[in-house]
Structures are given as C-alpha cells and as structure tokens.
N, C-alpha and C positions, 0 to 999 in steps of 0.2 A: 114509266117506261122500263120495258126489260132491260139490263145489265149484264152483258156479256164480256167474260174473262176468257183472255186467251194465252197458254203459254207455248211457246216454243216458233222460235222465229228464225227458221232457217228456209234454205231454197223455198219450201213450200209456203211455211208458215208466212214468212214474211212479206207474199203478196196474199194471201188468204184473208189476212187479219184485217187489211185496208177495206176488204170489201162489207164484213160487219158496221165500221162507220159509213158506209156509201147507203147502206141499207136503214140507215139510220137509227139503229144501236148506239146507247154508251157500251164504252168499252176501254179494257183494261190491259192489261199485256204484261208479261213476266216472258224473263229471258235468262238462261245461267249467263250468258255473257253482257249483261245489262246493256252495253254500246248499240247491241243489234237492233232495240227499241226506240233508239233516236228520232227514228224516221217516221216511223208507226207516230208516236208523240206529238210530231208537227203536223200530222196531220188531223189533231185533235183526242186521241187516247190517250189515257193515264198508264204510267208506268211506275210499276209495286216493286216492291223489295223481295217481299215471299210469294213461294205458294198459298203458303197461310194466308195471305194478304188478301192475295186473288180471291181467295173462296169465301173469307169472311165480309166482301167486298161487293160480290155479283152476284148474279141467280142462278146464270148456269156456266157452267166453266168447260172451255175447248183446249186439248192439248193434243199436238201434232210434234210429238219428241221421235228422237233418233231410232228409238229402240227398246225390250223389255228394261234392262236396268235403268235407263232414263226416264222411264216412266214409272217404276216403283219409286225410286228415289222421289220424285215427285210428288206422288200420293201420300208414300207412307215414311216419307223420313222427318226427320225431327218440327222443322218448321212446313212438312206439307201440306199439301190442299184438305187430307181428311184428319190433321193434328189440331182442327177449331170443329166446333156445333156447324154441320152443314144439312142438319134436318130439311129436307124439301126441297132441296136443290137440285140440280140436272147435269149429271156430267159426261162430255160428250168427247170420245178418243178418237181420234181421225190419224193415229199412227197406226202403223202395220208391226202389229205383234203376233205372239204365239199363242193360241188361242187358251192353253192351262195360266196364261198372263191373266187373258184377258176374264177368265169368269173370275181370276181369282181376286180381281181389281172389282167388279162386278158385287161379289159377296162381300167384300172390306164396306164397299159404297152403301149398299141394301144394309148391312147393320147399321151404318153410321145414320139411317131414316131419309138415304137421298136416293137416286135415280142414277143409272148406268146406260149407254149405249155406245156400242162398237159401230163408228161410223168410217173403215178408211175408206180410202180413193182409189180410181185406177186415174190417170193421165199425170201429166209433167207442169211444168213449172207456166207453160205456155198456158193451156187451156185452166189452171187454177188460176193464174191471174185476170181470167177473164169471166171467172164463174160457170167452166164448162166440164167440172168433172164428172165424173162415175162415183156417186158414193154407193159404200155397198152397206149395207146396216142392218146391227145384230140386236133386236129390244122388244120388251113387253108390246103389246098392241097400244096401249095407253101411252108408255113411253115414246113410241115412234111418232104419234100423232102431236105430243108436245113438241118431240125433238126437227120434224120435218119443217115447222116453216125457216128455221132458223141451217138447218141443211140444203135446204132452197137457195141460199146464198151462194153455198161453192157448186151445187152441181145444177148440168144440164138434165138428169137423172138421178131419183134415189131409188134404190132397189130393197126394196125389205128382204130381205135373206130368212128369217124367223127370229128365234129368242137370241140373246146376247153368247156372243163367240161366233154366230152363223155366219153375222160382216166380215169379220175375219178370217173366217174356212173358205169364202168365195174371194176374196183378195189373192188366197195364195192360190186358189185355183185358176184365176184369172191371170195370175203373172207367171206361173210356173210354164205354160206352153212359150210365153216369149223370153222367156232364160234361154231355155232350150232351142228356141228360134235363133238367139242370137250366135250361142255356142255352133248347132249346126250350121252356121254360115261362115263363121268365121273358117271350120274344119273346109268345106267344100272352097273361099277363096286361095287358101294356103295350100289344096289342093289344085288347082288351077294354075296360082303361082308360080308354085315348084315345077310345073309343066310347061309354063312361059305364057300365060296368059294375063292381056292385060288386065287391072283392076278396073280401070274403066268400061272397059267391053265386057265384063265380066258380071257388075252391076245392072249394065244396059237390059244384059241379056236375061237377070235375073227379075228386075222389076217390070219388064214386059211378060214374064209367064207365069204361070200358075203356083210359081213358089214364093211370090212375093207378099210381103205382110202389107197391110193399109199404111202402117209406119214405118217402112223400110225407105219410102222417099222421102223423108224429113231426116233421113238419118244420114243420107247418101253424102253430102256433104262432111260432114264429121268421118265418115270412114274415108273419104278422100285424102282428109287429112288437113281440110278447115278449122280453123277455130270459130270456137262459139261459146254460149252459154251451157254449163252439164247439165244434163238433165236429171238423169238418173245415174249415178257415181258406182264402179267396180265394187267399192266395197259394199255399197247399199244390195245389191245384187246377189255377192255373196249371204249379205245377214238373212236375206230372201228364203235364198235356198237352204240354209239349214233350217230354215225355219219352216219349209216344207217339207224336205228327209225328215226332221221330226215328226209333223203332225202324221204324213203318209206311210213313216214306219209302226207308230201307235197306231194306226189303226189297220197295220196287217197288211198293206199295198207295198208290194216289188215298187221300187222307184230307181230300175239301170240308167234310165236316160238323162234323171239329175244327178244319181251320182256322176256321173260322168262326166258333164257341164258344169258341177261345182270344182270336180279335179281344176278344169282349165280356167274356173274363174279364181281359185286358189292363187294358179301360178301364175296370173295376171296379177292379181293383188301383190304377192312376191314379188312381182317384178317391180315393183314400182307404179304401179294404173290406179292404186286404190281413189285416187280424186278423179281419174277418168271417165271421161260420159263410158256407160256399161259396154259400147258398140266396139269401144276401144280393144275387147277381147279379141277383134280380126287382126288389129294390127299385131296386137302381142302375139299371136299365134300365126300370122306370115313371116313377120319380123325374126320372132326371138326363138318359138319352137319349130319351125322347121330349119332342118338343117341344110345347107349351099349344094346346092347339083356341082 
C-alpha cells in the first residue's frame, strides 16, 4: 500500500489530511507545532518528529505550509524532507508560493532522483473539507498521471496548467481578480456609508445585480458583522498579492489595480485585521479609513 506524508496542518491542512485516511492511505503527519497532529493521530495517522522523518518514511509526501520561507525551511533545512536519500519518491506542494520558489524547489527535488509537482488550490476550508477543491497543477506529463489519483482526493477538479510553476502562475491568477473584488467593494460600501446608506440595503442591492461574485453570499454574513469560522485571513491576502506584484512586475504587466488593493490590505493588516477573514477589509475601510460627515 502507498504511504502518504503530510506536513502542515493548519486551516487547510488539517481537514485535508483526514481525507487521505478516508481514502484509505497510510499516512503520516508532521507539524512545527506538534499539538496540531493530535487529532489527525486519533483518527488513525502517525505522527513524526521531522521532515526527515516523513520522507524517509512514505513514498510521496504533501506539504500545504504557510508560505515561501516555511516551505524552504522544510525541504532544505538541516533535518528536512530532502536532508535523507529520497530517490523515487513524489513530492507534492499544495501551498500558494511564488513561482522562482517553486521551480526552485522543483530542481533541489529532480537532483535529489525524486519527483516534483505544484498542486495549489482555489476554495476555503468548507469545500477542502469535503474534497471539493480546485486544484491547479504544475508537472511532467508522467508526474501528473502518478500524482492525480492521489489529487482526486482534495479536488472536485484537477486542472493540468503545464510543466511545474504553471499550478502556481494560475493560482495567482485565479485569486488576484477576487483581491481586487474585495478591495473594490469594500471602496463602493464606504462610499455608500459616508452617504448614509444602509449596509444592508446596500448588500441586497449588490448581490441582486450584475456586480455580484458567486461568493459574495457566503460572505454577506461575515461583512455584517457575524462571527464565524476565517476563511481566508488579511494577512494570507496580503502574502497573496505581493506575490502577484512580483511575478506581474517580472514579467513586464502594469499592475495599478493591485497596487492599489494591496495599499488597503496593508492598512488593514496595520490596523489589527491580520487574523481577520479577508472580507474584513470593508469593515476596516467604512469603519477606520473614512472620515465622520
């Protein structure tokens, strides 16, 4: 039986990984905060000490970390995944990095005699839990055909993008319009606002026309000012968008519309929103950046 490793068990990961045992995989789990594996563990997975551990352990190994430096640290620090003989194995990123990350994790992989693919996601903690993502995936023709049935798992959809980094150029193109979705709406409520308009009526009015996203009534409740579970957190949003001014500025693309949305997800983060679901940048910007009639 294949042996699947997984590290990084936060909002995502951590309903992710349960569905590898559902599917009827062993399976292994590594976490930097060890406690967060508890759960995973009862419900039948082993829990390692290293990355080394993991890799020296399973056959192909899944990491859904934070971010680029969380994910070098991983691969290539002292006790990481590629610091043991991982000849022939398969390793499969489902974080949202920057794609000079990701070939460059890619070619560390390929010398070590193993296998690379850039598999993130588009959706939230709802539809991962249930095995209904968007994966977008960057890999060999060879590679994708190993790495898909085991991607089967989280998504309702895999989308081959081309060779590795392409998963990742379509991710940030895939979320960069709803950045910018959120920022302009947040601008137009606080304009409304400041004009005496309720937020209610204001909503109603937006998700009956033609400006409205497929996901803007799942969100309505949180801009109300519901609690709930985050989804998708300010800071996570911000790490987003630089990471799109990057790739868009290397390759020669005007990008006014995100500078401009990363300004305001800045001064949200400033303000204190960075754990906030991302939708939170209306409140911050009725609230905190317009100023009292």
């Amino acid at each position: 039986m294949i042996s699947i490793g997984f590290l990084g068990l936060g909002k995502m990961g951590s309903v992710m990984a349960p569905l590898i045992l559902e599917a009827g995989y062993g399976l292994s789990v590594w976490n930097r905060s060890p406690e967060k594996a508890d759960h995973i563990v009862g419900l039948g997975a082993k829990k390692v000490l290293t990355p080394a551990e993991l890799a020296n352990t399973t056959d192909i190994v899944i990491s859904m970390l934070t971010d680029d430096a969380a994910i070098r640290a991983v691969y290539e620090g002292p006790e990481g995944l590629l610091s043991v003989p991982v000849n022939g194995k398969l390793f499969i990123d489902m974080s949202t990095l920057r794609p000079p990350t990701v070939h460059h994790l890619a070619q560390q992989v390929s010398t070590a005699g193993a296998s690379f693919v850039d598999a993130p996601v588009s959706g939230t903690v709802a539809p991962a839990k249930l095995g209904k993502l968007l994966v977008l995936c960057g890999a060999s023709k060879d590679d994708f055909e190993r790495a898909q049935p085991i991607l089967e798992i989280f998504g309702r959809r895999i989308i081959h993008a081309g060779p590795v980094g392409q998963g990742t150029l379509l991710k940030l193109v895939v979320n960069l319009p709803l950045a910018v979705y959120w920022g302009s709406l947040a601008e137009a409520i606080a304009m409304g606002n400041q004009g005496g308009l309720d937020l209610k009526l204001m909503l109603d009015a937006i998700q009956d026309s033609s400006a409205a996203l497929a996901v803007l009534g799942l969100k309505v409740p949180t801009i109300l000012g519901q609690s709930g579970p985050v989804a998708f957190d300010v800071a996570s949003m911000k790490k987003d968008l630089l990471s799109m001014l990057d790739t868009g500025e290397k390759s020669g693309v005007p990008m006014p519309a995100t500078n401009g949305v990363l300004d305001t997800y800045s001064a949200t983060l400033d303000g204190g929103f960075g754990d906030a679901d991302a939708v939170e940048i209306i409140r911050f910007m009725t609230e905190k950046m317009t100023q009292p009639n």
